[in-house]
N, CA and C atoms of all chains as a GROMACS GRO file, in nm:
protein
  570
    1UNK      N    1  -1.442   0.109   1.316
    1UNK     CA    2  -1.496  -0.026   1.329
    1UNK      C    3  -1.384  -0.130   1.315
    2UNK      N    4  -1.394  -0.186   1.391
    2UNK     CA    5  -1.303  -0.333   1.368
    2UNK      C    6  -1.271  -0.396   1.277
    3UNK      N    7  -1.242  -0.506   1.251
    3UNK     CA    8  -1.182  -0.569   1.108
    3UNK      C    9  -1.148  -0.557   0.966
    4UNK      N   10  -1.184  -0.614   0.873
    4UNK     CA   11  -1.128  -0.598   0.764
    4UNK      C   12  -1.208  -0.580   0.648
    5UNK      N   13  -1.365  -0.510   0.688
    5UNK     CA   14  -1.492  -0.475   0.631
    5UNK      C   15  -1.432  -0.348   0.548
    6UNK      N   16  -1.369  -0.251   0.561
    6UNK     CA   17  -1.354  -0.122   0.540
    6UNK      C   18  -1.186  -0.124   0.490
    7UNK      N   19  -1.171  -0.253   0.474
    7UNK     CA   20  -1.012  -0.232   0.362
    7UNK      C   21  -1.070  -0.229   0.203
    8UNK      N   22  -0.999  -0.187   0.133
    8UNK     CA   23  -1.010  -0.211  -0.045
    8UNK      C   24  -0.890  -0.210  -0.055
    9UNK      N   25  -0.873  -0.332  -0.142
    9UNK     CA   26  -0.746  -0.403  -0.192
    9UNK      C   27  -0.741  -0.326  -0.365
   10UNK      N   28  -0.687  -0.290  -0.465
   10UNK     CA   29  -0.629  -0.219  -0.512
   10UNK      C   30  -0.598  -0.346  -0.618
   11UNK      N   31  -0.657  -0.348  -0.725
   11UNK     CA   32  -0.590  -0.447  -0.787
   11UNK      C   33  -0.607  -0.381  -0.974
   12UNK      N   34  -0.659  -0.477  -1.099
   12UNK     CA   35  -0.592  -0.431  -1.183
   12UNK      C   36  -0.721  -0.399  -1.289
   13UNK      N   37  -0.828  -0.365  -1.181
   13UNK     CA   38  -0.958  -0.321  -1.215
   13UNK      C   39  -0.908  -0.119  -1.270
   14UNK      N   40  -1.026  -0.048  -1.327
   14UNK     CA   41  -0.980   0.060  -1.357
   14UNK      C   42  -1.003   0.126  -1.242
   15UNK      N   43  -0.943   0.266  -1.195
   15UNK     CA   44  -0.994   0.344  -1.116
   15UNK      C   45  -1.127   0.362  -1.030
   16UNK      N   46  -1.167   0.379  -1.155
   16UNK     CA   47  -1.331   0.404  -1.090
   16UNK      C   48  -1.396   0.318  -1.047
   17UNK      N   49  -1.360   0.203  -1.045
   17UNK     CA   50  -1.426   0.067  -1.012
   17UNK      C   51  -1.384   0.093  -0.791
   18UNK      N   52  -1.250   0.111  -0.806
   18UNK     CA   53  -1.210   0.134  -0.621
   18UNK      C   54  -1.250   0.241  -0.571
   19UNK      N   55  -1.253   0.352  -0.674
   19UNK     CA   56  -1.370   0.517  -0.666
   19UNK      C   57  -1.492   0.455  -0.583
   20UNK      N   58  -1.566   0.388  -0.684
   20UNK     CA   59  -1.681   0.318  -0.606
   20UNK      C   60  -1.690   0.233  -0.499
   21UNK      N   61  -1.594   0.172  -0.494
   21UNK     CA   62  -1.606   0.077  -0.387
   21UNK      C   63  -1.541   0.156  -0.226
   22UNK      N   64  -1.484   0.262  -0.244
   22UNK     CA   65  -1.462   0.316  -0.131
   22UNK      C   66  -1.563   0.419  -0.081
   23UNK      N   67  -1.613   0.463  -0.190
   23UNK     CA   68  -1.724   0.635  -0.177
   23UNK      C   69  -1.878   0.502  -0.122
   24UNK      N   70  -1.853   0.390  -0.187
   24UNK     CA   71  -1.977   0.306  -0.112
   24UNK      C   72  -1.957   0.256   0.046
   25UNK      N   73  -1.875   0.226   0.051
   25UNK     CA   74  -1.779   0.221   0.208
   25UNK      C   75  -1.883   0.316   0.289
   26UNK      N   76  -1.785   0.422   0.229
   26UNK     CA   77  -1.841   0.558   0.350
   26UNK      C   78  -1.996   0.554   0.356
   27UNK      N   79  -2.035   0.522   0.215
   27UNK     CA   80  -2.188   0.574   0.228
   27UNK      C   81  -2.299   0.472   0.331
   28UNK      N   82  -2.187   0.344   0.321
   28UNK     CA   83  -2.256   0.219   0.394
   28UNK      C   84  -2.224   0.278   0.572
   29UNK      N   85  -2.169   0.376   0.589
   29UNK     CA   86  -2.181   0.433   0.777
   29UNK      C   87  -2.031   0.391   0.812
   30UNK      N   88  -1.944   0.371   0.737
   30UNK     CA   89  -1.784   0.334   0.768
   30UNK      C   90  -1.742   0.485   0.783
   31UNK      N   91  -1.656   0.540   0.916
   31UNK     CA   92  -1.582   0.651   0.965
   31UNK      C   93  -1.472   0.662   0.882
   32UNK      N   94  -1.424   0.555   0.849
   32UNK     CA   95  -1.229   0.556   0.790
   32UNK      C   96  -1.276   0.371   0.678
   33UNK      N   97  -1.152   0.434   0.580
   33UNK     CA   98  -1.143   0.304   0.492
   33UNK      C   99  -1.021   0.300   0.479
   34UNK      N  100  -0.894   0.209   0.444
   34UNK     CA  101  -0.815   0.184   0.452
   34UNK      C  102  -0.798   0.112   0.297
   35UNK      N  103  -0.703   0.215   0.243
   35UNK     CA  104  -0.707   0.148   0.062
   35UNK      C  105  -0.581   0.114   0.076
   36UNK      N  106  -0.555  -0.048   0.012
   36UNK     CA  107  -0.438  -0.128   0.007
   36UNK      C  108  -0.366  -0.138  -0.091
   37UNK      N  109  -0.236  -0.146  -0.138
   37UNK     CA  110  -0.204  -0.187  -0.270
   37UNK      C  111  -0.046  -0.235  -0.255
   38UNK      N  112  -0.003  -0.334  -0.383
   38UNK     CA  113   0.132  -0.396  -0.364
   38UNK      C  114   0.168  -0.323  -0.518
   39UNK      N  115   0.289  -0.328  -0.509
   39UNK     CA  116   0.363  -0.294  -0.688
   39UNK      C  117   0.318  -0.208  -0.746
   40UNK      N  118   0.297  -0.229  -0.883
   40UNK     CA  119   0.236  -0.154  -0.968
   40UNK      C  120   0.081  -0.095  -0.978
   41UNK      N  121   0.024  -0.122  -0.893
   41UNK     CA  122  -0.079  -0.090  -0.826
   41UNK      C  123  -0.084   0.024  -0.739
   42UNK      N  124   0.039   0.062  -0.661
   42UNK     CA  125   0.020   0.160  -0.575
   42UNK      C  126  -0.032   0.290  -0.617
   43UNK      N  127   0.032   0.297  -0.745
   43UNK     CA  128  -0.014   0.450  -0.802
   43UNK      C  129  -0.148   0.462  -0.837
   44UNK      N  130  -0.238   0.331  -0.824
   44UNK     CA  131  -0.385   0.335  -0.897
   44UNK      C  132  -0.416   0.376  -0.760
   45UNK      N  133  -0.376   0.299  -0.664
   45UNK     CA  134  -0.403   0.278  -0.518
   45UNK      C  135  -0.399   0.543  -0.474
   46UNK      N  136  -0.303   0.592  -0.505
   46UNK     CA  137  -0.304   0.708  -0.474
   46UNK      C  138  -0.435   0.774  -0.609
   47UNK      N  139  -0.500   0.752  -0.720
   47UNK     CA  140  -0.513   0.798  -0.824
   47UNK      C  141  -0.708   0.756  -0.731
   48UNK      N  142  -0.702   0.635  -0.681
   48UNK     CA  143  -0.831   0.616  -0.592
   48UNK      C  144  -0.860   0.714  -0.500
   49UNK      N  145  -0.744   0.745  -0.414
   49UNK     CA  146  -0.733   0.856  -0.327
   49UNK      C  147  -0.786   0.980  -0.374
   50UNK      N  148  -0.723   1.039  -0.420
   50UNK     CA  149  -0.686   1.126  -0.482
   50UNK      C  150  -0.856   1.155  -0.535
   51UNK      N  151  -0.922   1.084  -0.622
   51UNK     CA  152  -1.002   1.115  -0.692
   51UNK      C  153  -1.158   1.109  -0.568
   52UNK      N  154  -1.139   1.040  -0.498
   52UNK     CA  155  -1.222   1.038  -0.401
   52UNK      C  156  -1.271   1.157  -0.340
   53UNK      N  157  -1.126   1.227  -0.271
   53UNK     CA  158  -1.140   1.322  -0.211
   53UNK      C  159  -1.143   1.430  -0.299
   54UNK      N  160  -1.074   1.429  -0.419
   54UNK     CA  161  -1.165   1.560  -0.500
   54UNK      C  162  -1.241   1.590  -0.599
   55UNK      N  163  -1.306   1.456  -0.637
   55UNK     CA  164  -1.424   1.428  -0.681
   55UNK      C  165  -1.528   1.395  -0.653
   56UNK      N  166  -1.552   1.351  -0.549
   56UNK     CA  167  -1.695   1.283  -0.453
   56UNK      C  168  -1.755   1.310  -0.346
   57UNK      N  169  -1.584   1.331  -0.229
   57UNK     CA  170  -1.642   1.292  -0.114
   57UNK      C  171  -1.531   1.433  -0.045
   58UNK      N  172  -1.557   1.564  -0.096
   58UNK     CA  173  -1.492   1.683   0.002
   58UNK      C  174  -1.470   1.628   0.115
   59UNK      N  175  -1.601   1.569   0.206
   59UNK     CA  176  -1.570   1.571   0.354
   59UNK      C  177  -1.497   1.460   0.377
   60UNK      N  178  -1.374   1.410   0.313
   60UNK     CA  179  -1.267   1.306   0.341
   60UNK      C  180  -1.168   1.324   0.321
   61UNK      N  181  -1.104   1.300   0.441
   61UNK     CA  182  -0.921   1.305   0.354
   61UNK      C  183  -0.831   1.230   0.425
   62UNK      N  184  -0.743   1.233   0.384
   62UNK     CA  185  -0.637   1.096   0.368
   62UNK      C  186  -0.555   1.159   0.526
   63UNK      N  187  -0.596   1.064   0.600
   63UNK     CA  188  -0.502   1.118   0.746
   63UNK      C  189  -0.404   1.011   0.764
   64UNK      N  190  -0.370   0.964   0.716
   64UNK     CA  191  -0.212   0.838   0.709
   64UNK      C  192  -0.188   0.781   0.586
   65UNK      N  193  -0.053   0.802   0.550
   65UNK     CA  194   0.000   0.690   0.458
   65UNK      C  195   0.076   0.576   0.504
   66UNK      N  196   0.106   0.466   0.525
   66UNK     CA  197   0.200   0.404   0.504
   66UNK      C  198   0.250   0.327   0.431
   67UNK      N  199   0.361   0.321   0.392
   67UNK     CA  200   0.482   0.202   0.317
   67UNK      C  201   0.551   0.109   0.383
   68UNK      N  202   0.588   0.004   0.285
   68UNK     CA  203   0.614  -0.154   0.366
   68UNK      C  204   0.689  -0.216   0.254
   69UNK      N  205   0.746  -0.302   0.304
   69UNK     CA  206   0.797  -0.415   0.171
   69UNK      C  207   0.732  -0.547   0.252
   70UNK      N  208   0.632  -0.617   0.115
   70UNK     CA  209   0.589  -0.773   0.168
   70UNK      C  210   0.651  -0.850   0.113
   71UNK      N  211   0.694  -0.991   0.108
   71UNK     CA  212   0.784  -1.067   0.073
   71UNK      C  213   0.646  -1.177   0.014
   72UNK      N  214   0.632  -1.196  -0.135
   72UNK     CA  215   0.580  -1.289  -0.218
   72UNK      C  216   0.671  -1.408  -0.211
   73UNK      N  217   0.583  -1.495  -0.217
   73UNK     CA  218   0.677  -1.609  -0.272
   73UNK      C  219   0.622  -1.612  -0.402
   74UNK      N  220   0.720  -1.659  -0.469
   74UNK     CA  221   0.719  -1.719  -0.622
   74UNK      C  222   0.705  -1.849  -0.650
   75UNK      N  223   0.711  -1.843  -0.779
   75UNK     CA  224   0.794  -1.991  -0.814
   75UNK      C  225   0.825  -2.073  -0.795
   76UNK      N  226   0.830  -2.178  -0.730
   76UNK     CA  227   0.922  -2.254  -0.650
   76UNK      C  228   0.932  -2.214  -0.530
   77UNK      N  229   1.014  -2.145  -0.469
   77UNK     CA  230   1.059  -2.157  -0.309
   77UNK      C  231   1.100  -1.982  -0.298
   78UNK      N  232   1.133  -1.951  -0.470
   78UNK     CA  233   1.149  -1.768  -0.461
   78UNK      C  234   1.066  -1.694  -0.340
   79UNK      N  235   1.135  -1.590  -0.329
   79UNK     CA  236   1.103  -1.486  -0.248
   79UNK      C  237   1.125  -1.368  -0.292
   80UNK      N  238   0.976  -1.294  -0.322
   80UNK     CA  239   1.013  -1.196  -0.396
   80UNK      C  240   0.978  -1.069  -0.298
   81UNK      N  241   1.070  -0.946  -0.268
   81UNK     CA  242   0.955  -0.823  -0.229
   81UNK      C  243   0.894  -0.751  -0.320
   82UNK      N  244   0.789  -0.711  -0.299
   82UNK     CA  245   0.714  -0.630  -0.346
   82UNK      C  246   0.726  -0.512  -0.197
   83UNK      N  247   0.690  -0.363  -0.286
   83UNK     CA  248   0.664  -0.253  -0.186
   83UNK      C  249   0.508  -0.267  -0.160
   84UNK      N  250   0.440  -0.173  -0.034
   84UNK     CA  251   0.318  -0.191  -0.063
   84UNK      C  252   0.260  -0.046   0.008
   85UNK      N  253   0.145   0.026  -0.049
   85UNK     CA  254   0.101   0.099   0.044
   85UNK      C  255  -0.014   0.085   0.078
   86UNK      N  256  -0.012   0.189   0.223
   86UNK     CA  257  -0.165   0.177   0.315
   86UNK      C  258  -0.223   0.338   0.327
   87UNK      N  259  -0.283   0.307   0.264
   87UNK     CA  260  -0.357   0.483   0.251
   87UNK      C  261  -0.474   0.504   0.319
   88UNK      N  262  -0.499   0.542   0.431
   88UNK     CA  263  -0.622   0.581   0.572
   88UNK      C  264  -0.668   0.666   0.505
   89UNK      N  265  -0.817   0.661   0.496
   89UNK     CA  266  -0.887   0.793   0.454
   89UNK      C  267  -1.025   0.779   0.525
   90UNK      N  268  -1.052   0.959   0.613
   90UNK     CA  269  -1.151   0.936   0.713
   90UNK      C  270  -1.212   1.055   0.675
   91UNK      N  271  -1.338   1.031   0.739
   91UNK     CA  272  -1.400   1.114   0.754
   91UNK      C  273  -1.421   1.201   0.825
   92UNK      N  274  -1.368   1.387   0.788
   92UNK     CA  275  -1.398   1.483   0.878
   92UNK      C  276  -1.505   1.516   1.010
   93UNK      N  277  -1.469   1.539   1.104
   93UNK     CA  278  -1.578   1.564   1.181
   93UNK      C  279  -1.688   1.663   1.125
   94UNK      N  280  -1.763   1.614   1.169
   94UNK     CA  281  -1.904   1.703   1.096
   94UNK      C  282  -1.921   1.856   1.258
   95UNK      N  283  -1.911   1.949   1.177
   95UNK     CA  284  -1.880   2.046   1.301
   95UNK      C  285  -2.036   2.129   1.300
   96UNK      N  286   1.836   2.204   0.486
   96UNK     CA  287   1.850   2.261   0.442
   96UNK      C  288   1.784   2.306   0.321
   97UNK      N  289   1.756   2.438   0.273
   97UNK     CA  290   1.686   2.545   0.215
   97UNK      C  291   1.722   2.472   0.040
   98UNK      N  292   1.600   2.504  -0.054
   98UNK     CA  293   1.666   2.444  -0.198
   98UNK      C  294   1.628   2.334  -0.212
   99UNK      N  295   1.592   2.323  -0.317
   99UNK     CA  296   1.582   2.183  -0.364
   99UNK      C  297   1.679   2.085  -0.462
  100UNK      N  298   1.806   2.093  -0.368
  100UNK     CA  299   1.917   2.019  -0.426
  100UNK      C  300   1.845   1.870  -0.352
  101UNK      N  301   1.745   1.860  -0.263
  101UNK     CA  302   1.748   1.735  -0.208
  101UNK      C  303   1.677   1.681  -0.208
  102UNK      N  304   1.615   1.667  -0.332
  102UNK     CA  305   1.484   1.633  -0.415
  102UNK      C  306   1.552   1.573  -0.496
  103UNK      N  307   1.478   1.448  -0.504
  103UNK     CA  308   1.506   1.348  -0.595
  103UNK      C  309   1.372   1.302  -0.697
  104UNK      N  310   1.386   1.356  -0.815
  104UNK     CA  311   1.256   1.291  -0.877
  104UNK      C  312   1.272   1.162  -0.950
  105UNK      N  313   1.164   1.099  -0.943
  105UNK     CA  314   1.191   1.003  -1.000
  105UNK      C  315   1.096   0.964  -1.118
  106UNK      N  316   1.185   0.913  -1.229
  106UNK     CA  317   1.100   0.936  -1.372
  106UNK      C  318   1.161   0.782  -1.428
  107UNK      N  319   1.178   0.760  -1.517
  107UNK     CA  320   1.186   0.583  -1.628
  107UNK      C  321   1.316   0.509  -1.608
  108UNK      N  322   1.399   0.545  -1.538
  108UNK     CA  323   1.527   0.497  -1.461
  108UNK      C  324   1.489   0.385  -1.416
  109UNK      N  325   1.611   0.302  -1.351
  109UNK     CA  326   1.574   0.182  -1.283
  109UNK      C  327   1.541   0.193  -1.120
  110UNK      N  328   1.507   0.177  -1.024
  110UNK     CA  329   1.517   0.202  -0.911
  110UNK      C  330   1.598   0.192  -0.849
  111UNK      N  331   1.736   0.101  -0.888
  111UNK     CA  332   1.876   0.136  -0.835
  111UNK      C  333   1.924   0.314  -0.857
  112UNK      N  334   1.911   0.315  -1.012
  112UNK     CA  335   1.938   0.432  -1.014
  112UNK      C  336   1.929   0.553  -0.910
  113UNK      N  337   1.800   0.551  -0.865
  113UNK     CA  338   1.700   0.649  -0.787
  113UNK      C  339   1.774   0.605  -0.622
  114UNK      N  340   1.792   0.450  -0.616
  114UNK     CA  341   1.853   0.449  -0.467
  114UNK      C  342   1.969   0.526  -0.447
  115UNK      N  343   2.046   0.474  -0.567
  115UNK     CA  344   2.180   0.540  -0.568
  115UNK      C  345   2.178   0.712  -0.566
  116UNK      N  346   2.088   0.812  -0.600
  116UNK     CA  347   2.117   0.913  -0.551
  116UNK      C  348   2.051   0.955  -0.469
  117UNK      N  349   1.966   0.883  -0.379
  117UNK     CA  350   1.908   0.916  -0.248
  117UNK      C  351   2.054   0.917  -0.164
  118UNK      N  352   2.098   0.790  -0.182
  118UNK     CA  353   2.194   0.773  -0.067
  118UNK      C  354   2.376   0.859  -0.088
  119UNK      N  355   2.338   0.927  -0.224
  119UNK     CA  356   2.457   1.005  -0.212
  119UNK      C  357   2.403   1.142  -0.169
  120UNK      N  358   2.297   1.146  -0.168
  120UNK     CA  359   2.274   1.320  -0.123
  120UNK      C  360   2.307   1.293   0.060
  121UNK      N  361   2.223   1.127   0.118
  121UNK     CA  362   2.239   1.178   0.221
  121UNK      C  363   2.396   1.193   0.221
  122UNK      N  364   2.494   1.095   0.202
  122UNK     CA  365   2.608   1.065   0.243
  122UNK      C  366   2.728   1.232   0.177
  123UNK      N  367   2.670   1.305   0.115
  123UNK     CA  368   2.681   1.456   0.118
  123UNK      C  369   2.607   1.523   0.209
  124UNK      N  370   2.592   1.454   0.300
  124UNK     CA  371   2.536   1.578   0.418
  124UNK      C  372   2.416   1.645   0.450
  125UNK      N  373   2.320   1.567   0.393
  125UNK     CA  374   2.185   1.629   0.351
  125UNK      C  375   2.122   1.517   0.498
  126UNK      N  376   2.061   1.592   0.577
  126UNK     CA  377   1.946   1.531   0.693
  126UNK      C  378   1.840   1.508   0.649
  127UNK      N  379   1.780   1.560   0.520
  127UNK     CA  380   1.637   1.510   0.454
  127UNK      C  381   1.678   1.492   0.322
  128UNK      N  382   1.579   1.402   0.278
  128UNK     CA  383   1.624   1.395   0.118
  128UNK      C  384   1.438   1.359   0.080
  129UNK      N  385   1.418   1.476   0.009
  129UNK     CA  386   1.305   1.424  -0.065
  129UNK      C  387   1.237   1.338  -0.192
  130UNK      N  388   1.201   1.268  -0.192
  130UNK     CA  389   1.174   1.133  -0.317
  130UNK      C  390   1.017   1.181  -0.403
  131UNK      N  391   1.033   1.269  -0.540
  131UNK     CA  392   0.910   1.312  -0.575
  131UNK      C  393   0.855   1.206  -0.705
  132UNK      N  394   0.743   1.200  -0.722
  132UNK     CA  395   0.697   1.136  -0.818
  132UNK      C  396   0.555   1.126  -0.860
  133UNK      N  397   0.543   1.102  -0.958
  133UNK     CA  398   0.391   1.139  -1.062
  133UNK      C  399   0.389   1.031  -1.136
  134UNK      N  400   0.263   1.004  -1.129
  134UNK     CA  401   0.146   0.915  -1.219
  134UNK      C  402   0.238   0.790  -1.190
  135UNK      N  403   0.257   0.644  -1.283
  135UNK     CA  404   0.290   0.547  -1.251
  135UNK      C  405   0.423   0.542  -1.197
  136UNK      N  406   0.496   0.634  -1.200
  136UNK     CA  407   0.646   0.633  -1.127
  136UNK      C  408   0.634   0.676  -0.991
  137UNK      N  409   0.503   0.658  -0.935
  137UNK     CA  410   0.460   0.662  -0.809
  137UNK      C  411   0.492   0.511  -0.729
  138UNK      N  412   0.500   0.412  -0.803
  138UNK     CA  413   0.509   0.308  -0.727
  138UNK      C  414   0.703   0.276  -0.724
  139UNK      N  415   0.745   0.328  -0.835
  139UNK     CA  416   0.886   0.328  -0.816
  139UNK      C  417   0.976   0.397  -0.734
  140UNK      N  418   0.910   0.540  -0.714
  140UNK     CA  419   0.928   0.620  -0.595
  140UNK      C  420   0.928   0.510  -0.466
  141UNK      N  421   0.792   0.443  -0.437
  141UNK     CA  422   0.783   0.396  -0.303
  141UNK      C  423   0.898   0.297  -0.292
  142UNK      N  424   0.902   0.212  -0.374
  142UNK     CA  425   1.004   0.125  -0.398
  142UNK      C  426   1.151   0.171  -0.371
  143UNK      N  427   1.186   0.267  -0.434
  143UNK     CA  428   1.363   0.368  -0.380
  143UNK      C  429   1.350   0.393  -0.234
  144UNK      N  430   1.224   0.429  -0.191
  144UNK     CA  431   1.227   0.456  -0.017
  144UNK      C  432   1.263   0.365   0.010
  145UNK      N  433   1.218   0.202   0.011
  145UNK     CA  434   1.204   0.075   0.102
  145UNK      C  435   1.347   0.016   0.049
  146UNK      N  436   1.387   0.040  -0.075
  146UNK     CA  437   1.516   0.006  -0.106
  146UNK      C  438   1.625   0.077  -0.050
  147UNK      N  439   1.635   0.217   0.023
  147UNK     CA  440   1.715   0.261   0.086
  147UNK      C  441   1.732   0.230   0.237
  148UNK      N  442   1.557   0.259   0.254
  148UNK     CA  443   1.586   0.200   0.380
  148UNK      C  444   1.638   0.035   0.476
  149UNK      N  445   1.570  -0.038   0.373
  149UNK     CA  446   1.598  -0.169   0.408
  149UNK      C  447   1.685  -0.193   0.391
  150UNK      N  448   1.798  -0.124   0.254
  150UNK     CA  449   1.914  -0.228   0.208
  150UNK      C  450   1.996  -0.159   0.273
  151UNK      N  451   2.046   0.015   0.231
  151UNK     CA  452   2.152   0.046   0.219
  151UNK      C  453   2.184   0.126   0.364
  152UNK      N  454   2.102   0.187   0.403
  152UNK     CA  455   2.080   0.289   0.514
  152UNK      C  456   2.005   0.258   0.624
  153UNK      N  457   2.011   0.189   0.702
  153UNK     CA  458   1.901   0.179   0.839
  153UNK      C  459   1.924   0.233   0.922
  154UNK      N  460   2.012   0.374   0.908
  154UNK     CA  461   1.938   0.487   0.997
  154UNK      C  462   1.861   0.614   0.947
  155UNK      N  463   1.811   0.564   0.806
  155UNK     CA  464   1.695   0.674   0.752
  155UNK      C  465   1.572   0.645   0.739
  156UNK      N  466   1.497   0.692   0.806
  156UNK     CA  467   1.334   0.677   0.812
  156UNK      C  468   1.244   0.721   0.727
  157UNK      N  469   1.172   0.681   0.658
  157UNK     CA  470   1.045   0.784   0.634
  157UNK      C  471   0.978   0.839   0.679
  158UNK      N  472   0.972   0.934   0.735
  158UNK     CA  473   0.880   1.081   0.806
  158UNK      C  474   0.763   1.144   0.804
  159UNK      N  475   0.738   1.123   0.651
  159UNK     CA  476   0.633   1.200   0.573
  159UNK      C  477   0.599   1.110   0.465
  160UNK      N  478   0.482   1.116   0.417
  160UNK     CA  479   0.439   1.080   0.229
  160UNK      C  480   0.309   1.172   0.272
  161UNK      N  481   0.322   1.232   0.149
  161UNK     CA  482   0.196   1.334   0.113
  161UNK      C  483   0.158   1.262  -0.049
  162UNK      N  484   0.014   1.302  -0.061
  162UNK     CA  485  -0.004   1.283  -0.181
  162UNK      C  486  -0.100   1.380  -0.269
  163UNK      N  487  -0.125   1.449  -0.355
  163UNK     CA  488  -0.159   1.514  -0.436
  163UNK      C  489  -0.174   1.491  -0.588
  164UNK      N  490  -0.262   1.611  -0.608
  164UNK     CA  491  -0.312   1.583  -0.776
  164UNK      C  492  -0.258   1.697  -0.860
  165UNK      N  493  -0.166   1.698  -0.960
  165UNK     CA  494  -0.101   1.758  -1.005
  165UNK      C  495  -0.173   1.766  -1.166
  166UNK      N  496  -0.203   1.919  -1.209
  166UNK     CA  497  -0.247   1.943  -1.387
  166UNK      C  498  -0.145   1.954  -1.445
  167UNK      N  499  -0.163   1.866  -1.594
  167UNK     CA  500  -0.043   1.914  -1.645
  167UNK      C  501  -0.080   1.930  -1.820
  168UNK      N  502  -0.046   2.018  -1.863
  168UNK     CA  503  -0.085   2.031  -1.975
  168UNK      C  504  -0.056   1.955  -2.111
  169UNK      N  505  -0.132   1.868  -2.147
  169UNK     CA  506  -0.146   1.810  -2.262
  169UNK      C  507  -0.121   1.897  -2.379
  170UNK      N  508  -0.161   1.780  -2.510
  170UNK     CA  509  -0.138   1.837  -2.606
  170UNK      C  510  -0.286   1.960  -2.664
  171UNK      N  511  -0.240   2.061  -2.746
  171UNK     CA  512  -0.304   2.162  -2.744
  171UNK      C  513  -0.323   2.228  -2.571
  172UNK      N  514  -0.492   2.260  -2.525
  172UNK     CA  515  -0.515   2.329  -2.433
  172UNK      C  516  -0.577   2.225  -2.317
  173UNK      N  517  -0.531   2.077  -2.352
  173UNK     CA  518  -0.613   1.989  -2.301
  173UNK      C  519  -0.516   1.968  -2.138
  174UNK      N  520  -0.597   1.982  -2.001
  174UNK     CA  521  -0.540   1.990  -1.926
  174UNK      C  522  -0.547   1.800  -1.807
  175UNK      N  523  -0.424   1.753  -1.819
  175UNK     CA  524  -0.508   1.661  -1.726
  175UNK      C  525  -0.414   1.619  -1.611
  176UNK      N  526  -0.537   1.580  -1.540
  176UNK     CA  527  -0.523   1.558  -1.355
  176UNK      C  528  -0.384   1.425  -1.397
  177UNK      N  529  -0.294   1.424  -1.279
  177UNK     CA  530  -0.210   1.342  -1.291
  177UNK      C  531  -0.203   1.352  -1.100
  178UNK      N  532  -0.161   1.214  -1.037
  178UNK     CA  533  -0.177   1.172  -0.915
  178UNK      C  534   0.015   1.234  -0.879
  179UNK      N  535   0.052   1.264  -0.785
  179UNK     CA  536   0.195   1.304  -0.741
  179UNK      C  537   0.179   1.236  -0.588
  180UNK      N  538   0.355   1.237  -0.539
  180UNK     CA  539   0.387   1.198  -0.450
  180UNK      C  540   0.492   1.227  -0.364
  181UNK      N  541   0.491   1.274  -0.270
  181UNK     CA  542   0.645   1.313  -0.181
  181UNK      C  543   0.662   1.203  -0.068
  182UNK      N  544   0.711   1.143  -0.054
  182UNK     CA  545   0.823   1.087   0.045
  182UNK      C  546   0.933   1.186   0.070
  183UNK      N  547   0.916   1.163   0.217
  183UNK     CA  548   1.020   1.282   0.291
  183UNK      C  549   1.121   1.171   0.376
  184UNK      N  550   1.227   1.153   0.350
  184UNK     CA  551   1.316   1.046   0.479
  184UNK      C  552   1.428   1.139   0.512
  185UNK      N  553   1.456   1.088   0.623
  185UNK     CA  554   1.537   1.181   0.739
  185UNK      C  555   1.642   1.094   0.784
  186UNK      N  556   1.743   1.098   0.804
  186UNK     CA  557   1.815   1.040   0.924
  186UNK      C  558   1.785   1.062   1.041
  187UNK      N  559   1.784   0.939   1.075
  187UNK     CA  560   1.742   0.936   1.240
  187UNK      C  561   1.856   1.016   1.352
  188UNK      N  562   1.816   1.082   1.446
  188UNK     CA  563   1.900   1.124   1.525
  188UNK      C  564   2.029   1.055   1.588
  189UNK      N  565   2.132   1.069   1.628
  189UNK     CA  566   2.265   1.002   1.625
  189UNK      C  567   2.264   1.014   1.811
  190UNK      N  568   2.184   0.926   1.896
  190UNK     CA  569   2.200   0.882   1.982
  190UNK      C  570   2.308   0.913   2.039
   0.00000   0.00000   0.00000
């Protein structure tokens, strides 16, 4: 599906809070969700993954990662990077 | 090449640290260099990729990131799930 319905942004909520919000994704008829995260977040961002597919939802799994550096501004006029990842997770064909 | 001399884990170091021996394995001759990491040193891992690639090396790519759930044994018999990570970067072929 198109747009930006089926991203989860990754922030400094616990685990299980993006557990839910992605396993509700799928359950709402979404094929693929796309879990986002910058910094110190990324590892919650894989720990969402991770727990999804082997706690909830067998018939999903992670068919792309990617990594990036985004450039924050700060402070004043700073420019900061942050790394960020993009973790695709779809749903198996039903055979 | 065979071995895991070209594995780089990454644990409470700074992320220079971690750049700095990515980019001496490649610059010893290594065509892959792998970047491993667990639980929150997952986001510092990603960070040594984008720091090699962006700063020091722009002819090494990232190839691969896998991600997995790794047990590890606590104190007494208590066993717990911990999130892991591989980044795989390559030098790009020499045109």
């Amino acid at each position: 599906m198109p747009g930006e319905d089926n991203v989860i942004y990754i922030g400094n909520k616990s685990v299980m809070s993006y557990v839910l919000a992605v396993v509700t994704q799928f359950n709402n008829g979404f094929d693929e969700v796309v879990i986002k995260a910058r910094g110190r977040a990324i590892s919650r961002a894989v720990d969402t993954a991770e727990v999804v597919k082997n706690k909830f939802m067998p018939g999903v799994e992670v068919k792309d990662i990617k990594i990036g550096t985004e450039q924050i501004v700060g402070e004043g006029t700073d420019k900061v990077n942050v790394s960020s990842v993009e973790i695709l997770m779809v749903a198996k064909e039903k055979a």
